[in-house]
Each structure stands twice: as C-alpha cells, then as structure tokens.
MINU-702982 format. One line per field, with one value per residue (C-alpha): residue number from 1; residue in one letter; x, y, z. Coordinates in pm, 1 decimal, padded with zeros to 6 digits. Last residue first. Layout:
k (NUM,...)
r (a,...)
u (X,...)
v (Y,...)
w (Z,...)
***
This chain:
k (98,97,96,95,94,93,92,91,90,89,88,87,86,85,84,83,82,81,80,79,78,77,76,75,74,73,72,71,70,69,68,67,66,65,64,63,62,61,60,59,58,57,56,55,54,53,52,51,50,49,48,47,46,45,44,43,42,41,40,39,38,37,36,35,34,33,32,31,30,29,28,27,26,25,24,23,22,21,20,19,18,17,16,15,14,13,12,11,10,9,8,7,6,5,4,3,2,1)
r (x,x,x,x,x,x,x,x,x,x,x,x,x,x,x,x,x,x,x,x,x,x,x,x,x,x,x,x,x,x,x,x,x,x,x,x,x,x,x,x,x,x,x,x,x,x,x,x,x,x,x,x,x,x,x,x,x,x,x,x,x,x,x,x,x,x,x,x,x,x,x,x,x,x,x,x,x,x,x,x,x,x,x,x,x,x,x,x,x,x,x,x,x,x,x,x,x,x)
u (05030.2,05322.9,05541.2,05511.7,05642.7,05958.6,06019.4,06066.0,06245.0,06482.7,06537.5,06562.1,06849.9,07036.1,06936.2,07108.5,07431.7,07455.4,07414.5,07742.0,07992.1,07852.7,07902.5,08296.5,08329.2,08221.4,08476.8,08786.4,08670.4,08705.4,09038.5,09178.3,09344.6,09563.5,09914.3,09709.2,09926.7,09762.9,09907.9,09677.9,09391.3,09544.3,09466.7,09342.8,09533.4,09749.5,09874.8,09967.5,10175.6,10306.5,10429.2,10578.8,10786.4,10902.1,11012.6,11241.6,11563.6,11534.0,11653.9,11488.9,11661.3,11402.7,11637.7,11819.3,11501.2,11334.6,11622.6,11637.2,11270.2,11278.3,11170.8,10857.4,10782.6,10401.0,10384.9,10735.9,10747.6,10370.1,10455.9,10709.4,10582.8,10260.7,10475.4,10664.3,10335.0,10236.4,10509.0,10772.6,10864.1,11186.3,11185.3,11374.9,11476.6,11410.3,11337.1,11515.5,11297.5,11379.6)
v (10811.1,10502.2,10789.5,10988.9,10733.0,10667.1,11007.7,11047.1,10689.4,10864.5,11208.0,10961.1,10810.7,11116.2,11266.1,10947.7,11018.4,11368.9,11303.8,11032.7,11294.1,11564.7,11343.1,11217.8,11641.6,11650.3,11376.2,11538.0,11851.0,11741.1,11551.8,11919.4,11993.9,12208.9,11938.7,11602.2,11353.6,11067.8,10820.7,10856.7,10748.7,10411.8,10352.5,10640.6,10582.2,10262.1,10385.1,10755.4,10579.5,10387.1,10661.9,10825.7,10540.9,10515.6,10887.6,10853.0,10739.4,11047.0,10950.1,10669.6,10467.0,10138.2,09916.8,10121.7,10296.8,09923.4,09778.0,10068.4,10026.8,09663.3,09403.2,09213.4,09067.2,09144.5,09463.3,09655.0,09495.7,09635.7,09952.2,10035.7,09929.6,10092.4,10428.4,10384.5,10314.8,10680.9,10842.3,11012.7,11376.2,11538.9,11889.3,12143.7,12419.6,12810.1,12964.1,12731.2,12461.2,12408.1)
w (07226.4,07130.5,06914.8,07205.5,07453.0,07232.0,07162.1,07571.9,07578.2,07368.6,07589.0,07882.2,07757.2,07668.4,07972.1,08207.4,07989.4,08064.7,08455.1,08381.0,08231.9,08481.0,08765.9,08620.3,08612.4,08991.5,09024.8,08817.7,09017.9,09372.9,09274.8,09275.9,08925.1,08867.2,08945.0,08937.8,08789.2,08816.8,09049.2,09292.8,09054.0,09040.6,09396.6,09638.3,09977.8,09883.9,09562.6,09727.8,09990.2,09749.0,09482.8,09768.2,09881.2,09498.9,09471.5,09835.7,09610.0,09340.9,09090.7,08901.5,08726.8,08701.4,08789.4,09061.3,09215.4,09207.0,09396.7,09629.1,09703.1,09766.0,09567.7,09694.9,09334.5,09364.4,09576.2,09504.3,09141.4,09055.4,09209.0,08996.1,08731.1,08776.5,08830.5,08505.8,08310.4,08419.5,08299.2,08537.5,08509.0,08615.4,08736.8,08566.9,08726.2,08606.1,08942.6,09224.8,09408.1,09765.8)
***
C-alpha cells in the first residue's frame, strides 16, 4: 500500500515500447526483459502487456487525470474544428463565384 510522501518510479514511454517490442518480437521472457532493461518491479512488464494488447500504444500512455473518454471527445473536437475550417473557405469561395 502506498505510504504518504513515497516516491513512485516513473517509466518513459520509449522504455515501455522496448519492452514490449523484445517480449513480442525477440520472445524474451519477462524476467529477462525486467533484468536488461532494470526495471524493478518484476510484475511491471506483464502489466504493460496486458494494457498493449487491450488498447495498443494508447495503453501505454500515462493516463493518471485523464479518463480515455476525454482524450477522445477532445480528438472529436480537434477533428469537428478542422471540418469548419474547411467549410468556412469553400463558404468565401462560393461567394466570391455569386
């Protein structure tokens, strides 16, 4: 259980991908991997799978405040903006046509 004031330990991103990428491609195993790459915690790397094969890349995100409801409804946003720009210049196309 976590203790006020403790440090957790943070992997990067690229570290995952790694780790991941020599678990599926070079079939090492997860001890191997913990070893090389020096991870800690012996159970992190089985984790990191299980989240790979359920949502991909995206799993490995860290996602601590953020619900993945809200990184999508924000990639919606993102892409609903881009469809108005477009259609706010075909707009000033058409008039400039009439």
């Amino acid at each position: 259980m976590a203790v006020k004031g403790q440090k957790f330990k943070t992997y990067s991103e690229e570290l995952k991908k790694e780790a991941i990428r020599l678990h599926v491609e070079e079939n090492w195993t997860y001890r191997q991997i913990t070893e090389h790459l020096e991870i800690h915690d012996k159970d992190r790397v089985k984790k990191w799978m299980r989240k790979y094969k359920q949502l991909g890349e995206f799993g490995l995100l860290d996602q601590r405040g953020r619900r993945e409801e809200y990184l999508d409804q924000d990639r919606y946003v993102a892409k609903l903006k881009r469809e108005n720009d477009v259609l706010k210049k075909c707009l000033q196309i058409w008039k400039r046509g009439v």
